[in-house]
Steps between C-alpha positions, in 0.01 A plus 500: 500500500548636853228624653554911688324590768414853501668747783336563803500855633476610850204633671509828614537454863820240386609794329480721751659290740803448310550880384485591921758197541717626249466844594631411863730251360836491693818315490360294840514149419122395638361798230660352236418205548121616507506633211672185292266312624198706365690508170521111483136458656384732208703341207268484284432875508869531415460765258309712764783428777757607230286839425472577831861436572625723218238793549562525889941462416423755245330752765733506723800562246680810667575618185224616277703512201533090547338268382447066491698513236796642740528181662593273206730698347 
């Protein structure tokens, strides 16, 4: 039997710094590549990056009537 490490999370001040990158998050190349590398240094908080991902796409939807489940249908 394999053996499963439990998830990390991130501390708060990790989570705060990767809401404000997000948050200012443009299509520049350097910004991006910030923030992919905090995702991969943080992998094993995936489920936190993902959360945070979704919640901050999901608040800036323009539409209020959308939601997640817009984008995969």
């Amino acid at each position: 039997m394999q053996r499963v490490e439990p998830e990390r999370t991130l501390t708060d001040a990790q989570r705060d710094e990767f809401e404000d990158m997000l948050r200012a998050l443009t299509l520049e190349r350097s910004q991006i590549k910030e923030a992919m590398g905090f995702s991969l240094d943080n992998a094993d908080a995936a489920g936190e990056v993902v959360l945070l991902l979704c919640s901050l796409a999901i608040e800036n939807l323009k539409c209020p009537q959308c939601s997640l489940n817009c984008w995969f249908t």
